[in-house]
N, C-alpha and C positions, 0 to 999 in steps of 0.2 A: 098306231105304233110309230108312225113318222112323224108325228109331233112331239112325240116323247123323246126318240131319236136325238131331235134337234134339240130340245130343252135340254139333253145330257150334255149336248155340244157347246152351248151356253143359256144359262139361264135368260128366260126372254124370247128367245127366237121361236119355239112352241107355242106361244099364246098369239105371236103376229100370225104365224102358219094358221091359227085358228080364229083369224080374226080380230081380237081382241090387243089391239094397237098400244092403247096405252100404258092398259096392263105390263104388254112384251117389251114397252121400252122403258116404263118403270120398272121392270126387270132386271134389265141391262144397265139400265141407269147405279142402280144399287150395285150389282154383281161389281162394276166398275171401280167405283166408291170403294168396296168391302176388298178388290185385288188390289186396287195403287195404296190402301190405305194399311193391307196387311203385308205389305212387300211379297207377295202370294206367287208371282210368276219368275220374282227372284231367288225364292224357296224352292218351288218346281225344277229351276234348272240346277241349282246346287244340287238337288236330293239326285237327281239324275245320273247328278256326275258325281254321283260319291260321297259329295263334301256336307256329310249331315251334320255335324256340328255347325259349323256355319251357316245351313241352313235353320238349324234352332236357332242360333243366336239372330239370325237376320228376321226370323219369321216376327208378326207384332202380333200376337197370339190375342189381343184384346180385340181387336180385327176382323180376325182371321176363328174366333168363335162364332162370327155370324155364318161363315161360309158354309157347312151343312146346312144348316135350315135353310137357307134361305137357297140353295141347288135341289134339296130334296122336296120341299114346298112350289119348286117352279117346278120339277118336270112332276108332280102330283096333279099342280094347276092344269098346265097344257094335256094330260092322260084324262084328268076328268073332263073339259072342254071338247076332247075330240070325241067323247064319250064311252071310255073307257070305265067311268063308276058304274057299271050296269051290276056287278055282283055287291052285295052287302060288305062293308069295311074292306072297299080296296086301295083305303088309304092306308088300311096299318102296316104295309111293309115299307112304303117310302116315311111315314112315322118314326118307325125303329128302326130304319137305317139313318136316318137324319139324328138319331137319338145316341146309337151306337160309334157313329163315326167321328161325332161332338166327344164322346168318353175317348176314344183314340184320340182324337188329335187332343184333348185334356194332359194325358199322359206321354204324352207325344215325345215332348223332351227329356225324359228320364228313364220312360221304359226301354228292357231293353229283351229281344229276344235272343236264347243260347248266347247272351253276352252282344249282341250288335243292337247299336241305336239305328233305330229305323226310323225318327222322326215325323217334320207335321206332316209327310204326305203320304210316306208308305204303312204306317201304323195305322192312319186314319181309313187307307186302302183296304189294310187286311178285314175292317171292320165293316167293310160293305156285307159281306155275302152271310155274318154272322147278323146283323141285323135287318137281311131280307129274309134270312128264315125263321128270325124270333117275328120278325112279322106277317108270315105266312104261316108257323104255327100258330100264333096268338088269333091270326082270323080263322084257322080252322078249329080252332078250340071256341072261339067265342062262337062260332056258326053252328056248331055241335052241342054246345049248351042251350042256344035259342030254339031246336029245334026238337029238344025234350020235353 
């Protein structure tokens, strides 16, 4: 659980925790690349303070489409490394939240809920816990099929 912890904390630091050096700083290396390259932490502080327009318009969404997979596939790495894969498909919830929160920040700029733009990073947010449980349904359904 503490290497996943830290993988949430940045992508990278889970795989050093488990050893796996080069991996964790190709990690970081990329995460780095994909934040200076999508104006990623000057989005964060806009959305923070309010200023979601300007954080859409600042955000480089061609960028900033890697960012799920590639935070949802590190902390999958570092959870399977610490050996956390011991149950059948315990990748499909970090799967379909990497899946889900890519369709959020997709619509990022235009949707709006009860009329408020919520942007690339609080839309993309609300999409975490709906594509941890389509993947935690989806393994319980797939686990339940295989066992008929």
């Amino acid at each position: 659980m503490e290497k996943l912890l830290w993988s949430i904390a940045l992508p990278g630091f889970g795989q050093i925790l488990n050893g796996k050096y080069f991996k964790g700083i190709l990690f970081i290396a990329v995460e780095l690349l994909i934040n200076v390259q999508s104006n990623f932490n000057q989005v964060i502080l806009l959305s923070f303070n309010g200023d979601i327009q300007t954080a859409v318009h600042r955000a480089n969404y061609q960028w900033l489409m890697f960012y799920p997979c590639l935070y949802f596939f590190a902390m999958w790495d570092a959870y399977k490394d610490a050996g956390g894969e011991k149950s059948p498909y315990s990748f499909l919830p970090f799967v379909c939240t990497a899946y889900f929160v890519t369709v959020g920040l997709i619509y990022s700029s235009s949707f709006k809920l009860y009329g408020i733009l919520l942007g690339p990073i609080w839309l993309p947010i609300l999409f975490v816990p709906i594509g941890i449980g389509v993947g935690l349904l989806t393994k319980y359904v797939v686990l339940k099929l295989k066992s008929c």
